[in-house]
PDB file with one MODEL, atoms N, CA, C and O in Angstrom:
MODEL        1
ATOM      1  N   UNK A   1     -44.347 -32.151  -1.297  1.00  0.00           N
ATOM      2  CA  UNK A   1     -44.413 -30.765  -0.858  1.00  0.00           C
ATOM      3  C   UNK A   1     -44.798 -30.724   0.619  1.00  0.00           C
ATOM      4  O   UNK A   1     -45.731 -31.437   0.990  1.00  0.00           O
ATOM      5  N   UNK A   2     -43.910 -29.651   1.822  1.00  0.00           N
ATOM      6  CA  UNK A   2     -44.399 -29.966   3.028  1.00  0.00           C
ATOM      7  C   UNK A   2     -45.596 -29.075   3.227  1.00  0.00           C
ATOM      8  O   UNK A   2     -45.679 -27.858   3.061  1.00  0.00           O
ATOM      9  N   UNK A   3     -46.692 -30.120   3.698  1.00  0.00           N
ATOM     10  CA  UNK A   3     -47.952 -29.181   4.452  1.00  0.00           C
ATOM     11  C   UNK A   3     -47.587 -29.364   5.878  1.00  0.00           C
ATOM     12  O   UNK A   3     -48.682 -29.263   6.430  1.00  0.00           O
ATOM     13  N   UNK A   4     -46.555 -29.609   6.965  1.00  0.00           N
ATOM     14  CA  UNK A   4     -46.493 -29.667   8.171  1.00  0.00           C
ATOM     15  C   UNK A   4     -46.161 -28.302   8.871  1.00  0.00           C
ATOM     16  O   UNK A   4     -46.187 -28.082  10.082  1.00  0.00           O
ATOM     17  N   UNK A   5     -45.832 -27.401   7.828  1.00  0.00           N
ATOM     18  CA  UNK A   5     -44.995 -26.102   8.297  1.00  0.00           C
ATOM     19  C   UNK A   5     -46.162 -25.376   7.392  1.00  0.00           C
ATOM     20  O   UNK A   5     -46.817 -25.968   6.534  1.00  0.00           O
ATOM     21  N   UNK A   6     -46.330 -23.722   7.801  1.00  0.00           N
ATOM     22  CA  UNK A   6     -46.244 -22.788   7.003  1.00  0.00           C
ATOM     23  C   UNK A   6     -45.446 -22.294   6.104  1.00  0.00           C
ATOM     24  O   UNK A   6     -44.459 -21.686   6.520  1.00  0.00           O
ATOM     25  N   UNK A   7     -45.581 -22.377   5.157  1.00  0.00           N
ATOM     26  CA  UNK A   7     -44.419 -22.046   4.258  1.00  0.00           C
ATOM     27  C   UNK A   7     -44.851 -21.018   3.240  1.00  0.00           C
ATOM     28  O   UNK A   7     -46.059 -21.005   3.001  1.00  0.00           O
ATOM     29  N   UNK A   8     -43.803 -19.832   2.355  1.00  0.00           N
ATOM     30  CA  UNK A   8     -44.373 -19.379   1.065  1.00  0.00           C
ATOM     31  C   UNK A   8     -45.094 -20.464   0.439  1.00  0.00           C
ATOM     32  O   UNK A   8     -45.079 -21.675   0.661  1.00  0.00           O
ATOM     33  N   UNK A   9     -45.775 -19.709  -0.451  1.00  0.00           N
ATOM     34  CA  UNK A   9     -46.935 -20.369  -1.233  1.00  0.00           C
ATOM     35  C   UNK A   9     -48.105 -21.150  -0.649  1.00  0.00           C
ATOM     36  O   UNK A   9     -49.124 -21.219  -1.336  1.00  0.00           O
ATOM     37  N   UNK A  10     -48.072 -21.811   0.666  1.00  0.00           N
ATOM     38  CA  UNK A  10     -48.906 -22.806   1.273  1.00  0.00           C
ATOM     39  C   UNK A  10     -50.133 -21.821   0.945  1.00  0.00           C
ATOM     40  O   UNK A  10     -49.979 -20.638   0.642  1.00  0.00           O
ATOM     41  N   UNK A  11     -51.668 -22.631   1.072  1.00  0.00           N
ATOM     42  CA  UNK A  11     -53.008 -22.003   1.470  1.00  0.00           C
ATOM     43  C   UNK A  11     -52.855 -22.531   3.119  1.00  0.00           C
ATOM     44  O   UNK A  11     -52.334 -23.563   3.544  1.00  0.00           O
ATOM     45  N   UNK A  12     -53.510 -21.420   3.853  1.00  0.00           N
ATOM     46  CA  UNK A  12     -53.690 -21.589   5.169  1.00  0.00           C
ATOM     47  C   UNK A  12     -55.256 -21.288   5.668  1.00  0.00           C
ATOM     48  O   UNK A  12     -55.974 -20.299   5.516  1.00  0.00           O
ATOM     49  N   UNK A  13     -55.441 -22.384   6.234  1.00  0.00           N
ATOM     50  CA  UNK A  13     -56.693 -21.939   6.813  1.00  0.00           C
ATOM     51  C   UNK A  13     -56.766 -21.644   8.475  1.00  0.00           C
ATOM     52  O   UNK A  13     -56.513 -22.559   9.259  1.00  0.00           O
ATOM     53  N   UNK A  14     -57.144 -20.254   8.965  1.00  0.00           N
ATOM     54  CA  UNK A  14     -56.839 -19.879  10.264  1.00  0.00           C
ATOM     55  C   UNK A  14     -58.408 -19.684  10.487  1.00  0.00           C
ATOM     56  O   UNK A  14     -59.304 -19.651   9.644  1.00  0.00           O
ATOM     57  N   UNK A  15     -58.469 -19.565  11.863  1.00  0.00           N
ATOM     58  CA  UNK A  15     -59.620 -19.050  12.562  1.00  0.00           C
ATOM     59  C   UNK A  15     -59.273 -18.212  14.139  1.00  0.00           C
ATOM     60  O   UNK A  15     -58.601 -18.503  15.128  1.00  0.00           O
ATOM     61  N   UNK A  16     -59.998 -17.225  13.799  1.00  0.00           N
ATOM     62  CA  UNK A  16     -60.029 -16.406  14.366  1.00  0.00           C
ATOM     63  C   UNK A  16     -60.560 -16.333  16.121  1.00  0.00           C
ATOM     64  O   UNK A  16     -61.762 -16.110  16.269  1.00  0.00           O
ATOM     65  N   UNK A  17     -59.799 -16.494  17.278  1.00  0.00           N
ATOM     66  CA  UNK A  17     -60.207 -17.392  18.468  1.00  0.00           C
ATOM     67  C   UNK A  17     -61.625 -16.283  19.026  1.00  0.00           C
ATOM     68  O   UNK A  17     -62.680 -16.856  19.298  1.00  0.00           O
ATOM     69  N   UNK A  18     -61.591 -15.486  19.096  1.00  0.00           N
ATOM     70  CA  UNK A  18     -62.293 -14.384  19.712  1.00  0.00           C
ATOM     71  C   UNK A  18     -63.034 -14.388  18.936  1.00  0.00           C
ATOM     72  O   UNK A  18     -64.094 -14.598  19.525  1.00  0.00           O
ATOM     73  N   UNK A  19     -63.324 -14.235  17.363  1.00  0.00           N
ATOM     74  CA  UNK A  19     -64.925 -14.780  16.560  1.00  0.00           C
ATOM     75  C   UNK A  19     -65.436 -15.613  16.149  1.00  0.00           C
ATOM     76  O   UNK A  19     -66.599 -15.680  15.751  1.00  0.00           O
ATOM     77  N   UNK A  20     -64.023 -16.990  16.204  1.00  0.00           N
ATOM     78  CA  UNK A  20     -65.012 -18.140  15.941  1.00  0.00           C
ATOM     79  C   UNK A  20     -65.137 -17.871  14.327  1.00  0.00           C
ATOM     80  O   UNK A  20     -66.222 -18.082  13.785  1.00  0.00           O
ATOM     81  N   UNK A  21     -64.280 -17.512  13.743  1.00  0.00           N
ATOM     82  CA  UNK A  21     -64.470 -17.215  12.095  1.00  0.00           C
ATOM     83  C   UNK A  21     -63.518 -17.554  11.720  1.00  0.00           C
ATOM     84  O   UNK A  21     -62.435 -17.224  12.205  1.00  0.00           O
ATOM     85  N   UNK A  22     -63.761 -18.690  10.260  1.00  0.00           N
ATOM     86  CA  UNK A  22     -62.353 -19.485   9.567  1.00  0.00           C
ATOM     87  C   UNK A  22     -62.638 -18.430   8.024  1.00  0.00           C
ATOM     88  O   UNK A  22     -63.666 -18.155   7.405  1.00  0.00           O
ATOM     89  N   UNK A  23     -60.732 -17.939   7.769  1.00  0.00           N
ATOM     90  CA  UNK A  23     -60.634 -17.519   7.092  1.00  0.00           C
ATOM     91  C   UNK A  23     -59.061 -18.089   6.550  1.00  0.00           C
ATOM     92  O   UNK A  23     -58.040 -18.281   7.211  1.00  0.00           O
ATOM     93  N   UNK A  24     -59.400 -18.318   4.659  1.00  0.00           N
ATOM     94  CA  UNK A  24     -58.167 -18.978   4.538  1.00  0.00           C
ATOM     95  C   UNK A  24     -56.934 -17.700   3.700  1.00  0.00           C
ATOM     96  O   UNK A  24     -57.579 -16.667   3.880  1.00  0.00           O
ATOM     97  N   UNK A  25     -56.374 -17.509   3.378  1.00  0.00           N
ATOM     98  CA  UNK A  25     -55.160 -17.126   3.304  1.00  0.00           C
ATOM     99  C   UNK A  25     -54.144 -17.499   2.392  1.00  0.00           C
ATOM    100  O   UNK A  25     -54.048 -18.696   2.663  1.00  0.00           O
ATOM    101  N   UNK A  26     -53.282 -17.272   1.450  1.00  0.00           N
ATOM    102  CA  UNK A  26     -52.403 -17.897   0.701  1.00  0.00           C
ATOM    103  C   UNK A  26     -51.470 -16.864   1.202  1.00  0.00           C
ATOM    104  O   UNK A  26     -51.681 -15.652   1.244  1.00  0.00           O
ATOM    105  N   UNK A  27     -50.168 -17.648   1.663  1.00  0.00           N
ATOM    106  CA  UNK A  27     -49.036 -17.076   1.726  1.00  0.00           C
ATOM    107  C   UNK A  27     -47.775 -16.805   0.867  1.00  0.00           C
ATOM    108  O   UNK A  27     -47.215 -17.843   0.514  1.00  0.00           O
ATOM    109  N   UNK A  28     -47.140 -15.541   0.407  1.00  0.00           N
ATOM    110  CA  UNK A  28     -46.310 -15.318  -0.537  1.00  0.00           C
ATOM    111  C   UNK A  28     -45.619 -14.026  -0.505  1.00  0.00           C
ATOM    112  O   UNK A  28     -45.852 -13.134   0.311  1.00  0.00           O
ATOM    113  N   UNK A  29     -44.557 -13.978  -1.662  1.00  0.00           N
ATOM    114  CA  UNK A  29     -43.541 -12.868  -1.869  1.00  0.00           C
ATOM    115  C   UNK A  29     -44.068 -12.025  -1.436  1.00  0.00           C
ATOM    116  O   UNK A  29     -45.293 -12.149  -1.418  1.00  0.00           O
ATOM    117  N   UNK A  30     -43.526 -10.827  -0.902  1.00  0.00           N
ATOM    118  CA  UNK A  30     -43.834  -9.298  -0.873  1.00  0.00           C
ATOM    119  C   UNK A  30     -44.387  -9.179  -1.962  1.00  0.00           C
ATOM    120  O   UNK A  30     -45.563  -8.820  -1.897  1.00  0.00           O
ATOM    121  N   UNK A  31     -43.847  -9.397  -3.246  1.00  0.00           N
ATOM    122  CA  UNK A  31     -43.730  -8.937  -4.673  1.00  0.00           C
ATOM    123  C   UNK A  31     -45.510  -8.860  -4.902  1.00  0.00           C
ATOM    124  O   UNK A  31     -46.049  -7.801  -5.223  1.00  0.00           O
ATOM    125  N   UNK A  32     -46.232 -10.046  -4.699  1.00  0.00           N
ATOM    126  CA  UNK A  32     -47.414 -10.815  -4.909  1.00  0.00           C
ATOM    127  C   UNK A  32     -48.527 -10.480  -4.437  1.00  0.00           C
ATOM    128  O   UNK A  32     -49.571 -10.542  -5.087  1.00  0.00           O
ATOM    129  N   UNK A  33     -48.432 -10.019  -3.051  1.00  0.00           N
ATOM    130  CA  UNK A  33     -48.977  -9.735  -1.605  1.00  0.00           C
ATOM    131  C   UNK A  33     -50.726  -8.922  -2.340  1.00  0.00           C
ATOM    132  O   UNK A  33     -50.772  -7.960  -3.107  1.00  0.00           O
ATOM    133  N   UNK A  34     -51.547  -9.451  -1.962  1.00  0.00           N
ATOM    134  CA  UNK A  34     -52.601  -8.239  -2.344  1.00  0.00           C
ATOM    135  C   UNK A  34     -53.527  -8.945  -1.035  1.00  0.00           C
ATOM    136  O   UNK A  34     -54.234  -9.939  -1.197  1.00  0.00           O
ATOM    137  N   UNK A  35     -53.412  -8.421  -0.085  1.00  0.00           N
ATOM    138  CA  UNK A  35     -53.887  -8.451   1.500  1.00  0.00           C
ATOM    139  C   UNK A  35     -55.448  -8.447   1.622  1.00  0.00           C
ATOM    140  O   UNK A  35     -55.932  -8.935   2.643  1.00  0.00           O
ATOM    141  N   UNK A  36     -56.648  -7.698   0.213  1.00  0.00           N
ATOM    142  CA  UNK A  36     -57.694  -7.656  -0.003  1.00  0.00           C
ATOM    143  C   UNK A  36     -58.038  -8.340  -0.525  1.00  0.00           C
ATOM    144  O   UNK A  36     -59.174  -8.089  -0.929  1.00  0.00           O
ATOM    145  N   UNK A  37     -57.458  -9.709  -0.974  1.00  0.00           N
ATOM    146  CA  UNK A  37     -58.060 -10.842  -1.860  1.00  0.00           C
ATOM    147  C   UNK A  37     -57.412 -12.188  -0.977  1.00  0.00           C
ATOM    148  O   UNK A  37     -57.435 -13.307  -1.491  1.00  0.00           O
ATOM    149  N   UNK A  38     -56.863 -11.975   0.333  1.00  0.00           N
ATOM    150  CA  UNK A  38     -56.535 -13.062   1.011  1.00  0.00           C
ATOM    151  C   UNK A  38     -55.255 -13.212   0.547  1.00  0.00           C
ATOM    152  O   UNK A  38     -54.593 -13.899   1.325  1.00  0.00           O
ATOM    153  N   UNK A  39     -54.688 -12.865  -0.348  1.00  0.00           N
ATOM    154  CA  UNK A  39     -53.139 -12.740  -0.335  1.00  0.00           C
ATOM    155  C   UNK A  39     -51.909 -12.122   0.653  1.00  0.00           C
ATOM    156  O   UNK A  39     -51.356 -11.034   0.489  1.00  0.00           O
ATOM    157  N   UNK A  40     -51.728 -12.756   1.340  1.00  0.00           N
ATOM    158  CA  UNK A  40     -50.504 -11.858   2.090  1.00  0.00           C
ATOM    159  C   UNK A  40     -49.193 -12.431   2.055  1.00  0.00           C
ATOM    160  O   UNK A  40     -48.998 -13.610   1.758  1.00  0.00           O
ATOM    161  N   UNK A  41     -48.161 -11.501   2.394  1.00  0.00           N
ATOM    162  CA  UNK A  41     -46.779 -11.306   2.143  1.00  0.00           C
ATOM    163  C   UNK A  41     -46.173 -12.241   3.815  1.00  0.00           C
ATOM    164  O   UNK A  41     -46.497 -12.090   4.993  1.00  0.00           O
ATOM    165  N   UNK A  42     -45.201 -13.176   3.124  1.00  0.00           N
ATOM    166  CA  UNK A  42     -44.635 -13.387   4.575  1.00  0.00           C
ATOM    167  C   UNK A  42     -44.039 -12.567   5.415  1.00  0.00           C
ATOM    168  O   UNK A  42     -43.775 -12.981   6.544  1.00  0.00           O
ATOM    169  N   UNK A  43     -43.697 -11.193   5.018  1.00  0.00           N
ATOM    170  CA  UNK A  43     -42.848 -10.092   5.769  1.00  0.00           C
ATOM    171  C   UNK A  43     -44.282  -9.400   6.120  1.00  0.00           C
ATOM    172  O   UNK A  43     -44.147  -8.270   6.590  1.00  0.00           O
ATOM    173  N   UNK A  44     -44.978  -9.632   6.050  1.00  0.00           N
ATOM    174  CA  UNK A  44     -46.507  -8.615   6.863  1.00  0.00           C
ATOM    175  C   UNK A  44     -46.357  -9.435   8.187  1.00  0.00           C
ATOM    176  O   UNK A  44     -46.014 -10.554   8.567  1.00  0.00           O
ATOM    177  N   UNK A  45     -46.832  -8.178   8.697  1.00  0.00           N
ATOM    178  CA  UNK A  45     -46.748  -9.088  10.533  1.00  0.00           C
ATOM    179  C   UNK A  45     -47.882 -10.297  10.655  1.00  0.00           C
ATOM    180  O   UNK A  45     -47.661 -11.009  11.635  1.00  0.00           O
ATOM    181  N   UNK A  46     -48.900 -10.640   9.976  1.00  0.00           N
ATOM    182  CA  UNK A  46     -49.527 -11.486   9.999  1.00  0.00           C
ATOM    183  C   UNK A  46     -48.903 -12.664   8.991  1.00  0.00           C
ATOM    184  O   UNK A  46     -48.940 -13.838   9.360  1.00  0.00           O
ATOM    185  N   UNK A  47     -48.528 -12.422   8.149  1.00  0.00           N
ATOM    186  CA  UNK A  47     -47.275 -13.637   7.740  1.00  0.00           C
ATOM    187  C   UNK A  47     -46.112 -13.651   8.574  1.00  0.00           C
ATOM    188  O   UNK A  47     -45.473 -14.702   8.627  1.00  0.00           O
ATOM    189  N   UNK A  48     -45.785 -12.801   9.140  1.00  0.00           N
ATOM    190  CA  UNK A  48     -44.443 -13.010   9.646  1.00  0.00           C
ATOM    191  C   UNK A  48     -44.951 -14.203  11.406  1.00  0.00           C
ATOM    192  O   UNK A  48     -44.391 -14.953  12.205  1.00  0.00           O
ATOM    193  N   UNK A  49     -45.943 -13.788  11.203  1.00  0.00           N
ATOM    194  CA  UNK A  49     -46.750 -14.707  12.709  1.00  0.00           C
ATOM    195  C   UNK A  49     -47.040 -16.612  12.101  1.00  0.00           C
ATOM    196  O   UNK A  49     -46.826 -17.671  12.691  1.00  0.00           O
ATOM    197  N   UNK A  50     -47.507 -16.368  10.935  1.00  0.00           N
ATOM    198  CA  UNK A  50     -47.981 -17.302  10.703  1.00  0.00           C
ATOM    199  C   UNK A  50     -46.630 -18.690   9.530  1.00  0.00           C
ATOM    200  O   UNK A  50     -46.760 -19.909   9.425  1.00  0.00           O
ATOM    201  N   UNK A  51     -46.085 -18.243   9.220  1.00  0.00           N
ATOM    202  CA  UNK A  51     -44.582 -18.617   8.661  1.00  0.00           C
ATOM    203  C   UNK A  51     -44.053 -19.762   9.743  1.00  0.00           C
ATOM    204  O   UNK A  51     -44.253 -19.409  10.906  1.00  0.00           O
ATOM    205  N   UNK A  52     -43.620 -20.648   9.646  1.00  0.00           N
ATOM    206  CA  UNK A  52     -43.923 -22.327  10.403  1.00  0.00           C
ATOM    207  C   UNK A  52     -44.123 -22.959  11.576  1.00  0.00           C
ATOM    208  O   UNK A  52     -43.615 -23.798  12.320  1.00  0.00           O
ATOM    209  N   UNK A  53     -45.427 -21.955  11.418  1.00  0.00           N
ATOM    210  CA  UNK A  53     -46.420 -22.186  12.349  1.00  0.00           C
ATOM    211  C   UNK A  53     -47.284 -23.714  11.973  1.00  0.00           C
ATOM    212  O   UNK A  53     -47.554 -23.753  10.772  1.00  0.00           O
ATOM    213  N   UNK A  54     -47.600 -24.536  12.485  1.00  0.00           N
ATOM    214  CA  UNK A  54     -48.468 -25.446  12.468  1.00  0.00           C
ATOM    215  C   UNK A  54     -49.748 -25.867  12.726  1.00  0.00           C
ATOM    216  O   UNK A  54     -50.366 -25.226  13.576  1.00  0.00           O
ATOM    217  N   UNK A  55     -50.503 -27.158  11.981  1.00  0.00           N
ATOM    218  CA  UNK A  55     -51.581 -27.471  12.102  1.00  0.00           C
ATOM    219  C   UNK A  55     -51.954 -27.609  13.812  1.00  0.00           C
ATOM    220  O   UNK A  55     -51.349 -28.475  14.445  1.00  0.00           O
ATOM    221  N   UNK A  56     -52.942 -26.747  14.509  1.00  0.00           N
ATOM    222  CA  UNK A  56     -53.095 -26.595  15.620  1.00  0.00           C
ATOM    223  C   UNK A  56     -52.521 -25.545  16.593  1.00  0.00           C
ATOM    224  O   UNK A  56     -52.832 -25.287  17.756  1.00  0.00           O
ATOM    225  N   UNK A  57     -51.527 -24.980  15.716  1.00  0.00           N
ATOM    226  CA  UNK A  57     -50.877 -23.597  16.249  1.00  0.00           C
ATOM    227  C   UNK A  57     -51.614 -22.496  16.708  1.00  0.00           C
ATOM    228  O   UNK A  57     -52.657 -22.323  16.078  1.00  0.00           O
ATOM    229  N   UNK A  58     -51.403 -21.739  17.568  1.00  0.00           N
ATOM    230  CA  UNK A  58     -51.685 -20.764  17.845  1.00  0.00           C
ATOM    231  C   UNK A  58     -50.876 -19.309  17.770  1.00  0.00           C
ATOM    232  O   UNK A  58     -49.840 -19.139  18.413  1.00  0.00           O
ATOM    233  N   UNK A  59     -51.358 -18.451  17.062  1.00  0.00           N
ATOM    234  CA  UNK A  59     -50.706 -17.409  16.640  1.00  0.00           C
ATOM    235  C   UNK A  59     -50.942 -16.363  17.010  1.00  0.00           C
ATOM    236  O   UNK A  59     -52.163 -16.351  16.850  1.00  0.00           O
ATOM    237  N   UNK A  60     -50.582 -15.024  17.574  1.00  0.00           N
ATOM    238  CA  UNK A  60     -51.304 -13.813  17.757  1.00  0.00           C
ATOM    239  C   UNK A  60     -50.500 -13.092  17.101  1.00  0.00           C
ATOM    240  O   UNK A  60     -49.322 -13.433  17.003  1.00  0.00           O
ATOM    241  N   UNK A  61     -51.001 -11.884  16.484  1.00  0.00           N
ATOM    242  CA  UNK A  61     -50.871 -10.618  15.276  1.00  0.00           C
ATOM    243  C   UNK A  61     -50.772  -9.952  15.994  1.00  0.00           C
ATOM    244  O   UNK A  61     -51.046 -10.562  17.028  1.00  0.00           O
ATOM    245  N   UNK A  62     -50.436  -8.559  16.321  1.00  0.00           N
ATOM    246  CA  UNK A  62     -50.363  -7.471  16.322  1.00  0.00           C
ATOM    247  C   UNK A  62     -50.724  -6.594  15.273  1.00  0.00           C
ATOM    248  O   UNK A  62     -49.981  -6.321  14.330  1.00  0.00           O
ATOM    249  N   UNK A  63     -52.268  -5.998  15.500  1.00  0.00           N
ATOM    250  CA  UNK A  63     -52.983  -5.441  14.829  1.00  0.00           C
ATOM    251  C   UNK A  63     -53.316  -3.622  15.520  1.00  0.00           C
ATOM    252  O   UNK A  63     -53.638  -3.279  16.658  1.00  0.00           O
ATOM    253  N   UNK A  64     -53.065  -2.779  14.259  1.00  0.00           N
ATOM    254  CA  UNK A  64     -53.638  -1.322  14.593  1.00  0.00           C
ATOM    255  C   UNK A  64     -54.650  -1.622  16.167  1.00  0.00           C
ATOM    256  O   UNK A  64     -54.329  -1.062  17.215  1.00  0.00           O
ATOM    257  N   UNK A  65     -56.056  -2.724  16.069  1.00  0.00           N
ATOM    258  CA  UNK A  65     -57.241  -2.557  16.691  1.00  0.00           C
ATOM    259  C   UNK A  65     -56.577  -3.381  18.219  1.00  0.00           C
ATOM    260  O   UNK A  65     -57.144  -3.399  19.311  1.00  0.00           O
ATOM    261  N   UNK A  66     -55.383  -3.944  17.913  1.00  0.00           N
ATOM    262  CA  UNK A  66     -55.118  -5.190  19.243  1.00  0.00           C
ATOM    263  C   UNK A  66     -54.662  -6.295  18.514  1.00  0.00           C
ATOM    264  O   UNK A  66     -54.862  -6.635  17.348  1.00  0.00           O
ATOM    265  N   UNK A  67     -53.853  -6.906  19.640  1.00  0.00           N
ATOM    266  CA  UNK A  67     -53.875  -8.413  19.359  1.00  0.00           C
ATOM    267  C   UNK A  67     -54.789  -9.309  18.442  1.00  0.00           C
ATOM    268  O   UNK A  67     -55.987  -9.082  18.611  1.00  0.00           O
ATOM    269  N   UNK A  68     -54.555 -10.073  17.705  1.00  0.00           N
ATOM    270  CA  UNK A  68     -55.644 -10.672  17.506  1.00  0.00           C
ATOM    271  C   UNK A  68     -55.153 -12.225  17.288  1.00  0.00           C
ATOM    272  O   UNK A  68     -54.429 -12.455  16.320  1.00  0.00           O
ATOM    273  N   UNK A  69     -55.570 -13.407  18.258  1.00  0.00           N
ATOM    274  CA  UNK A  69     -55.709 -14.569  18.283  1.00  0.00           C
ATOM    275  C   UNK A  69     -55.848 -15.497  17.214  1.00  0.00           C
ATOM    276  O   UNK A  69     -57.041 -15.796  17.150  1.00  0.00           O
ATOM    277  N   UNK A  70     -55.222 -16.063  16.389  1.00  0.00           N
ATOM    278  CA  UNK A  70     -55.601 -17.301  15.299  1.00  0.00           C
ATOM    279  C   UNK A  70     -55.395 -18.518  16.086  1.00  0.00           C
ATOM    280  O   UNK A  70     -55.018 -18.792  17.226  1.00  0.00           O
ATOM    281  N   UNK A  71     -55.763 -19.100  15.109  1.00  0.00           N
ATOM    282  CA  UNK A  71     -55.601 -21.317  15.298  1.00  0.00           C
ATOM    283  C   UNK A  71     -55.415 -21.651  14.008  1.00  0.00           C
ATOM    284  O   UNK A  71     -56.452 -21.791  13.360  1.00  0.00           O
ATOM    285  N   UNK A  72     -54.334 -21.831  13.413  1.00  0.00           N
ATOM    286  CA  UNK A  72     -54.187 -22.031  12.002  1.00  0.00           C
ATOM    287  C   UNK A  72     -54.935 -24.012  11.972  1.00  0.00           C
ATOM    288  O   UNK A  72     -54.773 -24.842  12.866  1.00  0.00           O
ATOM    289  N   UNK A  73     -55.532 -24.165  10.945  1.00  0.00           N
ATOM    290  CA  UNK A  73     -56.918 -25.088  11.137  1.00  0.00           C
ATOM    291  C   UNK A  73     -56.123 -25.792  10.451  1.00  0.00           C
ATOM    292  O   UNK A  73     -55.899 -26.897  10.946  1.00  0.00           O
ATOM    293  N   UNK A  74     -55.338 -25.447   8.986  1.00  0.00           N
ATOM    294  CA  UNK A  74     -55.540 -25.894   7.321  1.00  0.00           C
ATOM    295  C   UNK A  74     -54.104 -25.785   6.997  1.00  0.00           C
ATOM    296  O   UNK A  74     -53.632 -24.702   7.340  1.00  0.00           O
ATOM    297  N   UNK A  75     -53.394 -26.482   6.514  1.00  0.00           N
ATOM    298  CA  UNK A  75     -52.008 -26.344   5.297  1.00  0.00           C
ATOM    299  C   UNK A  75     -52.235 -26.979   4.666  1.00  0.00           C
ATOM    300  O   UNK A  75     -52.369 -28.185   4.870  1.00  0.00           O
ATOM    301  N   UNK A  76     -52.412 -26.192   3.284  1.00  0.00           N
ATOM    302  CA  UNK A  76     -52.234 -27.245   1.688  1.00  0.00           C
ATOM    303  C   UNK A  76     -51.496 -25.965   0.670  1.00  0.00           C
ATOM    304  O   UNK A  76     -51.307 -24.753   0.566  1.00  0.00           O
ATOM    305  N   UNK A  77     -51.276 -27.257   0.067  1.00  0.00           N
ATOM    306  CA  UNK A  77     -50.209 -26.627  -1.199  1.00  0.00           C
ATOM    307  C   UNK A  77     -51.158 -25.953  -2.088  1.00  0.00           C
ATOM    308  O   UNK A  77     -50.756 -25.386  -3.104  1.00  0.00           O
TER     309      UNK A  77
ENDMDL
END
């Protein structure tokens, strides 16, 4: 199974550059998506950022509050 890419289903562990806070993530279907339990959808703009992206990547979101900076840390199945 590849952990070199972001992929559906992967767990991701990102951190947040501006707080210095690791938060992990499972990526999946729209269908699945529950965004309040760390579930998100690869078509959410924060999946759509983070989708094969790599270990050491740097990602920025487009968020309601601003930009917001990741470092994806973690890929596992």
């Amino acid at each position: 199974t590849d952990t070199t890419t972001v992929r559906i289903g992967n767990k991701i562990t990102v951190e947040d550059v501006a707080l210095g806070v690791e938060e992990t993530y499972q990526v999946v279907g729209s269908q699945e998506a529950d965004p309040m339990h760390g579930i998100i959808s690869e078509e959410s703009p924060f999946g759509k950022a983070l989708v094969g992206a790599k270990e050491g990547d740097t990602v920025t979101v487009e968020a309601p509050r601003g930009s917001i900076v990741y470092t994806v840390t973690k890929i596992e199945r």
